[in-house]
C-alpha positions as CSV (number, residue, x, y, z in Angstrom):
1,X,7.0,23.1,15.8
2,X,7.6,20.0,18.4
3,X,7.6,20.7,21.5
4,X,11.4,19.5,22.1
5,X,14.9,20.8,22.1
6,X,17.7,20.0,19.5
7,X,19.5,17.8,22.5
8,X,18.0,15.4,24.8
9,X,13.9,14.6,24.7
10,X,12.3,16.7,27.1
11,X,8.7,17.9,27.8
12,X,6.5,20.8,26.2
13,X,7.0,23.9,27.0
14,X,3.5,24.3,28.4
15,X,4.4,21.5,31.1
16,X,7.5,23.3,32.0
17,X,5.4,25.5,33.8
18,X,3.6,23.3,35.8
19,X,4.5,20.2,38.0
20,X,7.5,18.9,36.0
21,X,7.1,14.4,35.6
22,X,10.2,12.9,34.6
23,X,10.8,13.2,31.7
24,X,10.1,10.6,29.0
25,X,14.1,8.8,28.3
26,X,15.4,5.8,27.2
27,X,15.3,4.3,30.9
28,X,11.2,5.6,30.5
29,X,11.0,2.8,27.6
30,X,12.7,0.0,29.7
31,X,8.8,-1.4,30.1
32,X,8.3,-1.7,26.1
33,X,10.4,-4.7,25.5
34,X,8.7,-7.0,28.0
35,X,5.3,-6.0,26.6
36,X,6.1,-6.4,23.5
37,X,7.5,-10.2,24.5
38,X,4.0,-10.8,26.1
39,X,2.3,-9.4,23.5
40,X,3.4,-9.5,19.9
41,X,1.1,-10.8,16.9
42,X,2.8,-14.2,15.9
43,X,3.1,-12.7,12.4
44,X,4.9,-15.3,9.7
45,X,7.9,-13.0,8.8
46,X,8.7,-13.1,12.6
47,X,9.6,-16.7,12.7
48,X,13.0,-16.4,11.6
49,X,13.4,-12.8,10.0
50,X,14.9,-13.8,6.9
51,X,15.8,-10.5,5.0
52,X,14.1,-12.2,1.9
53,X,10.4,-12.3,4.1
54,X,11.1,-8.9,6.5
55,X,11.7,-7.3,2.9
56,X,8.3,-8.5,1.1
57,X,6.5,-8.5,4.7
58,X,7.7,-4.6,4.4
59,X,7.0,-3.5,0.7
60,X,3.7,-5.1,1.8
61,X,2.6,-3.4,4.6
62,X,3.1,0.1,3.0
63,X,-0.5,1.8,2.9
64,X,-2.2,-2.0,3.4
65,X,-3.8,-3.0,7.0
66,X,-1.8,-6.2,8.6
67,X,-4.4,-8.8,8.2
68,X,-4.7,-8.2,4.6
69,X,-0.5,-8.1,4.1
70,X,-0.5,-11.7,5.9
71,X,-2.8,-13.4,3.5
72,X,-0.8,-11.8,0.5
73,X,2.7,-12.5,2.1
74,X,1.7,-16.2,2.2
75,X,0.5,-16.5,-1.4
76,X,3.5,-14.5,-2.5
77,X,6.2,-16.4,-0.3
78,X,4.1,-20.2,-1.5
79,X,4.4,-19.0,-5.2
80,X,7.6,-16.7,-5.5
81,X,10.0,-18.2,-1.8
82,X,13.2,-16.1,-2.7
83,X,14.5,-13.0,-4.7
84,X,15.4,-15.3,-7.4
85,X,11.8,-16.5,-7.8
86,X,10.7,-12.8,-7.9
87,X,13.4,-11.8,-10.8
88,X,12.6,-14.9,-12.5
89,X,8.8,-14.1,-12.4
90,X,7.1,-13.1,-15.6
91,X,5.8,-8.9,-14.5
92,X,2.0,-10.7,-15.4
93,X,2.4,-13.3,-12.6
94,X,3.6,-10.8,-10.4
95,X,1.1,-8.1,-11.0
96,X,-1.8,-11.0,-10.7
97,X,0.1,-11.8,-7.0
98,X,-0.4,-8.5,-6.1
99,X,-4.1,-7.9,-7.4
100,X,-5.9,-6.0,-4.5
101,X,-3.2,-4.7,-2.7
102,X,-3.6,-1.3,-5.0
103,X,-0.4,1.0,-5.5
104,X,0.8,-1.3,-8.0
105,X,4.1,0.7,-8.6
106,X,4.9,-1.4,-5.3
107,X,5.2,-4.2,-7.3
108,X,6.9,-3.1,-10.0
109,X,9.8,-1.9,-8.3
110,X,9.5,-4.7,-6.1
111,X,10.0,-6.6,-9.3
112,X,12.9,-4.3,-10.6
113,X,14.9,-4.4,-7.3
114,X,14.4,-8.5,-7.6
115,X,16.6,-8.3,-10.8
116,X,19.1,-5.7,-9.2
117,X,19.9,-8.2,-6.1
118,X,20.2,-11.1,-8.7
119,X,22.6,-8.8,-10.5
120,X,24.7,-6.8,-7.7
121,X,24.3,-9.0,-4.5
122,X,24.0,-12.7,-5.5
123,X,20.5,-13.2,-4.7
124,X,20.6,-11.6,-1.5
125,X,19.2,-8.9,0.0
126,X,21.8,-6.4,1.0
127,X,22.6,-5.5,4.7
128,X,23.8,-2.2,3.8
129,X,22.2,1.0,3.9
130,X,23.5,2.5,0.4
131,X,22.8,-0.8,-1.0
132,X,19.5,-0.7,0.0
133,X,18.8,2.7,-1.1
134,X,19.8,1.9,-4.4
135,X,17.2,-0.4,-4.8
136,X,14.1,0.6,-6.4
137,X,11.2,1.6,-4.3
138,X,13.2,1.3,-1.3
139,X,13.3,4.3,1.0
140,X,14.8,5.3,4.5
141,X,12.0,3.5,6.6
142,X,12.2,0.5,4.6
143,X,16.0,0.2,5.1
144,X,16.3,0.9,8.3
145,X,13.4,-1.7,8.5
146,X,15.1,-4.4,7.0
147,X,18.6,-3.8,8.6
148,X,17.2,-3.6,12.3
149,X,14.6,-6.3,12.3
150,X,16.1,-8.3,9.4
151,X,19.6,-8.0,10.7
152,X,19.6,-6.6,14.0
153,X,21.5,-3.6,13.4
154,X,21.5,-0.6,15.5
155,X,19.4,1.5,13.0
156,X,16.2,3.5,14.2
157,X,12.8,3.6,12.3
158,X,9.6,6.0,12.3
159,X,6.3,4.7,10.5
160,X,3.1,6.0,11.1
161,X,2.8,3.6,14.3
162,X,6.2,5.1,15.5
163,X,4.9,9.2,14.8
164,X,1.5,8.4,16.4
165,X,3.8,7.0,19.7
166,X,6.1,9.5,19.7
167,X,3.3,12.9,18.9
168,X,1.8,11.8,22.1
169,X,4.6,10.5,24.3
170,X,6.3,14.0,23.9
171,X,3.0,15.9,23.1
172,X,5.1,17.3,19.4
173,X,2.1,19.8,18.2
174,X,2.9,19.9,14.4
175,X,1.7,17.5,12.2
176,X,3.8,14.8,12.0
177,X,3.9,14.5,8.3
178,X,5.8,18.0,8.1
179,X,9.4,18.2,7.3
180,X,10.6,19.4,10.9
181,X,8.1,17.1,13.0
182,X,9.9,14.4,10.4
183,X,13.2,15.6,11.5
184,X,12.2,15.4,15.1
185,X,10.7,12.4,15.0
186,X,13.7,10.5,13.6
187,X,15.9,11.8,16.0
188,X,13.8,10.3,19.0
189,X,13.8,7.5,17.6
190,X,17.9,7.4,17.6
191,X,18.0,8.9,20.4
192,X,15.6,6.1,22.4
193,X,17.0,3.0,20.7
194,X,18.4,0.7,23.0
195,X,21.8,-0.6,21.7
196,X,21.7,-4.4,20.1
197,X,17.9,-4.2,20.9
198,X,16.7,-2.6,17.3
199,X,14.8,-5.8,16.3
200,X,12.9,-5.7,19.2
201,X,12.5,-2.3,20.0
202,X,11.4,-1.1,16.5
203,X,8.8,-4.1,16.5
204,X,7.8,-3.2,19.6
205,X,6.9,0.8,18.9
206,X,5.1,0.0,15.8
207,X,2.9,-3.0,17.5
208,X,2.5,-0.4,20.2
209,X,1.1,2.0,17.9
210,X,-1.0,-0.4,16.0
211,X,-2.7,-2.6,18.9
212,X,-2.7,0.1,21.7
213,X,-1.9,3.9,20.9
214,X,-4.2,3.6,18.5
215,X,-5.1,6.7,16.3
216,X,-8.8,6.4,17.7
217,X,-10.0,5.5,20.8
218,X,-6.1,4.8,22.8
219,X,-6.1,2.4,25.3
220,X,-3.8,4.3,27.3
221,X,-4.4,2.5,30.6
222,X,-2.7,-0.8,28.9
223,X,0.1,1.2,27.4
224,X,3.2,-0.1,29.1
225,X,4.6,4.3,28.3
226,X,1.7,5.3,29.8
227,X,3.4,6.7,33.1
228,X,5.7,8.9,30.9
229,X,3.2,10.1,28.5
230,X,3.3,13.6,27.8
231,X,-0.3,13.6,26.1
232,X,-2.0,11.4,28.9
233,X,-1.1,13.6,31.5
234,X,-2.2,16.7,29.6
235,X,-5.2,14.4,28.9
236,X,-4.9,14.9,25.1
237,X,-3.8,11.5,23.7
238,X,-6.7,11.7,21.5
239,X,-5.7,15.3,19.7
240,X,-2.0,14.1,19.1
241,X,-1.2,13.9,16.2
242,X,-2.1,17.4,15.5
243,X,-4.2,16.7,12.4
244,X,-2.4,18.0,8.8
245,X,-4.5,19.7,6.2
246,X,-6.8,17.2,4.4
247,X,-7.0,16.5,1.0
248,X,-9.7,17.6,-1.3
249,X,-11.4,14.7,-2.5
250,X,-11.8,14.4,-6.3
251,X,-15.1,12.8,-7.6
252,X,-14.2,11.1,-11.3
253,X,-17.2,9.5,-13.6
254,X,-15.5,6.8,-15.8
255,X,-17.3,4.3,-18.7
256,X,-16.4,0.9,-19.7
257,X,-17.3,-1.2,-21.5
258,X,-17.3,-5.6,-22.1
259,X,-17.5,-6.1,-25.9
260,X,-18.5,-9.8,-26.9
261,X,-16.9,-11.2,-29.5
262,X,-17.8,-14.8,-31.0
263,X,-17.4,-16.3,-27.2
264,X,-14.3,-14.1,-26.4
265,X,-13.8,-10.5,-24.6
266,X,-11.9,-7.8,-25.9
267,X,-9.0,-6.3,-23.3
268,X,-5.8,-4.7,-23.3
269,X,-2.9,-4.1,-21.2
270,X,-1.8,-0.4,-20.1
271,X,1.5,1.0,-20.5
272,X,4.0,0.5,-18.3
273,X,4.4,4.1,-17.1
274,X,0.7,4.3,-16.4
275,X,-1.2,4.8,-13.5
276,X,-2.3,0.7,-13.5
277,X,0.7,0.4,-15.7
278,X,1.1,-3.5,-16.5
279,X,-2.7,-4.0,-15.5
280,X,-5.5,-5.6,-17.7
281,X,-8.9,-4.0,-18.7
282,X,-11.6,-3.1,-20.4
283,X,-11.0,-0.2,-22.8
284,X,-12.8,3.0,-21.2
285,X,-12.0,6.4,-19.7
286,X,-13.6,9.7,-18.5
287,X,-17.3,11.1,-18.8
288,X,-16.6,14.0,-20.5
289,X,-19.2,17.4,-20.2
290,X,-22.5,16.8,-22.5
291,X,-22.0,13.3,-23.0
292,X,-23.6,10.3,-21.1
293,X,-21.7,7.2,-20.1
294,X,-23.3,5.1,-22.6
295,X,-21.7,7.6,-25.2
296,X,-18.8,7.9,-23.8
297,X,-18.1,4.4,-23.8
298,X,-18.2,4.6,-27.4
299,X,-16.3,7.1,-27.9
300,X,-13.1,5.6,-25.8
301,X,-13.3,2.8,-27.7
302,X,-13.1,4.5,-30.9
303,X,-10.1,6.2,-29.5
304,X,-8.1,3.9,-27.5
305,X,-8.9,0.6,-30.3
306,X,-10.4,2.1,-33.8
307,X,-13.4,-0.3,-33.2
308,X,-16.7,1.0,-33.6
309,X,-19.4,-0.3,-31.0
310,X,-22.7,-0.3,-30.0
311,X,-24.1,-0.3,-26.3
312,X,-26.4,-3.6,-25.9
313,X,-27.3,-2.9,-22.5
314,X,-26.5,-1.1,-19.6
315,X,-24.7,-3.4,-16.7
316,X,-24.0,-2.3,-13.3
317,X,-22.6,1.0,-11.6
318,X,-19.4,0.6,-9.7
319,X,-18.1,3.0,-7.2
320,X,-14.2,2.7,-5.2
321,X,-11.9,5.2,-4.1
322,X,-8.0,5.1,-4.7
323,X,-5.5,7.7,-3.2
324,X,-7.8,10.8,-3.3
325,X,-10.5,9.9,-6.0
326,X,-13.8,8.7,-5.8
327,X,-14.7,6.7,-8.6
328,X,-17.6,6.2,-10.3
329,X,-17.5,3.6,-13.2
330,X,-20.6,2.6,-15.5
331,X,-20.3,-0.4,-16.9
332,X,-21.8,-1.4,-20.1
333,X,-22.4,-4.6,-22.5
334,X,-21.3,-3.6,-25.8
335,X,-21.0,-5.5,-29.1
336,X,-19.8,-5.0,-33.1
337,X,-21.2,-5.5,-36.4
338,X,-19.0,-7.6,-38.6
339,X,-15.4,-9.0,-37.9
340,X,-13.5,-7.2,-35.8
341,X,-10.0,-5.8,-37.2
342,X,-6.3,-5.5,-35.8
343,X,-7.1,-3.2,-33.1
344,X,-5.4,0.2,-33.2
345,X,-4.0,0.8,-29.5
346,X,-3.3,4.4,-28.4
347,X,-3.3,3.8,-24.6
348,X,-2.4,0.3,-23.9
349,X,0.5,-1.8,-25.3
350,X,-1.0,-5.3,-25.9
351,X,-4.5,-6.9,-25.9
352,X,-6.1,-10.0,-26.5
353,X,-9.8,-11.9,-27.1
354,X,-10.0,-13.8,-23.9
355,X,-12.3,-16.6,-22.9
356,X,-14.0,-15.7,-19.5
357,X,-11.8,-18.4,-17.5
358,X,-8.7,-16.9,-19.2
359,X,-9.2,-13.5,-17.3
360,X,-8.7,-15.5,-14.1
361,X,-5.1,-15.5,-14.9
362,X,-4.5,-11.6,-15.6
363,X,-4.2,-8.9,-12.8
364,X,-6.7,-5.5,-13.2
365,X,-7.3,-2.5,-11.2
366,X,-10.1,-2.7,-8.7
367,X,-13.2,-1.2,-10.8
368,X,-12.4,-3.7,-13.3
369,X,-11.6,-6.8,-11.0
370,X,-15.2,-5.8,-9.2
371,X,-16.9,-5.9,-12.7
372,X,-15.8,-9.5,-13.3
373,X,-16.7,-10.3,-9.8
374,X,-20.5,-8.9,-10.7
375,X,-20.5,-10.9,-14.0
376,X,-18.9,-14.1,-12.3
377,X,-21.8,-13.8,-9.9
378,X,-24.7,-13.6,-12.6
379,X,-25.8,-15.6,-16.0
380,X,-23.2,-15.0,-18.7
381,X,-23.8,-12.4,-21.5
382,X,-25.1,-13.9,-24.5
383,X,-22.4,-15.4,-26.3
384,X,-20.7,-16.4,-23.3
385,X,-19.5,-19.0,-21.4
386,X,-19.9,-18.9,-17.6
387,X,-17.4,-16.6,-15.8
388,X,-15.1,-18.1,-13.2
């Protein structure tokens, strides 16, 4: 359980019995905010806060590394500069803004809680917090988020950054994804927020975390907490957080297929309650026991289209990892004797013969969007014009 009591922060129980240091307080933090002045990343959604950009900068920045979110927030904020842009936008142009990012629910409901601000709050995104909680994909860190740094409201905020800061500051020894280190941890963080200093103290704990308590390696003689660290005087700042159990990782063999068709490539578009729901590809699935890619290929085309095909040649092997899969995807040419007919769709909900330059336009999941990266950088299949 953390190593702190139910009133104000104090230190482990293992350094009560020791030399007691002050412990770490609110006055202990007074050396975050200046830091923080000197040393904060001049990221684009800082240069006014406008609750439209901390919002997207936000939803962004959820399980995606910062350098990454800042090239995305710019496309998206040049192409889509307000939430009636976003609720406007056709779910195809907002999927192919978000193609890379992954978690593609993200966009969806980023999508969805577009339309609800259009339809309950004028446009604008709401200040308060059961607004904001109403909106889809819009949880506790993300409104506190968007009220403290957007608004400057009192409100505190834990992210990974924040946990990390806090496990070590007050050496907590549970992992801090459990449901009482999670409890603890936001209650620190109320309890250390300097009044009508949210925007710049939240800020300033999660840039902290992610330029100098670091979860490897932590630079602890430039952290401006470094004289009320719990876990630097116990020498431990590299055990905290205690680690949680690790997820098994699941190894998946896929097949896939590009069938060539008079010039044009078959693909379809996946349901909206899918996994890549809203997302292009090529027809394909899982390698299932006895078979061999090549026939497996065939036999998810047969199933997911009614089309009968033939492997022409084998293409390339693609591996990637989502969440905690390992994917390996074979990737084969494939063609059709005759006409093709009205496809019959059993997993998808719309599909189309495309022209290479037309798939430019339409958002996939990453095997598929590596594929046409591999056939972009080679001669076309026969039949085919060049990829770009």
């Amino acid at each position: 359980m953390p190593r702190t009591t139910a009133s104000a922060p104090v230190l482990s129980a293992s350094a009560a019995t020791t030399t007691e240091p002050t412990a770490p307080s609110a006055a202990a933090l007074a050396a975050l905010l200046p830091w923080f002045a000197a040393n904060k990343r001049p990221l684009p959604w800082r240069r006014d806060y406008q609750p439209y950009h901390v919002w997207i900068s936000e939803i962004m920045l959820q399980q995606t590394q910062m350098d990454r979110a800042v090239d995305y927030f710019l496309r998206w904020t040049g192409r889509l500069p307000d939430v009636a842009a976003v609720a406007a936008a056709r779910e195809d142009e907002v999927l192919k803004l978000w193609e890379g990012l992954g978690y593609y629910s993200r966009a969806r409901n980023l999508h969805a809680a577009a339309r609800a601000m259009m339809e309950r709050h004028d446009g604008r995104v709401p200040e308060a917090m059961e607004a904001l909680l109403a909106l889809p994909g819009v949880g506790r860190y993300t409104a506190a988020a968007v009220r403290s740094i957007a608004y400057g409201r009192d409100e505190p905020l834990v992210d990974a950054n924040v946990a990390r800061v806090f496990c070590r500051l007050f050496d907590l020894d549970a992992p801090a994804g459990e449901a009482a280190t999670q409890r603890e941890l936001w209650r620190l963080a109320g309890a250390l927020l300097p009044p009508g200093r949210a925007r710049e103290h939240n800020q300033a704990l999660m840039e902290l975390g992610a330029l100098v308590c670091t979860p490897r390696g932590p630079r602890c003689a430039a952290c401006p907490l470094a004289p009320a660290c719990e876990a630097r005087r116990l020498d431990i700042a590299p055990h905290r957080p205690v680690p949680g159990k690790k997820k098994d990782i699941v190894p998946l063999a896929l097949a896939t297929g590009v069938l060539v068709h008079q010039g044009r490539v078959f693909v379809q578009k996946r349901a909206p309650g899918d996994v890549w729901g809203g997302l292009w590809e090529f027809p394909g699935g899982g390698v299932e026991p006895g078979e061999t890619p090549a026939q497996a290929v065939i036999r998810e085309y047969m199933e997911e289209t009614g089309f009968t095909v033939r492997v022409t040649a084998p293409l390339t092997v693609i591996r990637h990892g989502y969440t905690r899969f390992r994917v390996t995807l074979n990737c084969f040419a494939l063609a059709m004797d005759g006409a093709p007919p009205e496809p019959v769709l059993t997993e998808a909900v719309d599909w189309r013969w495309a022209a290479p330059r037309e798939l430019t336009a339409l958002a996939f999941p990453a095997g598929h969007r590596k594929l046409l990266d591999w056939l972009a950088a080679r001669p076309p299949l026969p039949g085919l014009e060049p990829w770009a």
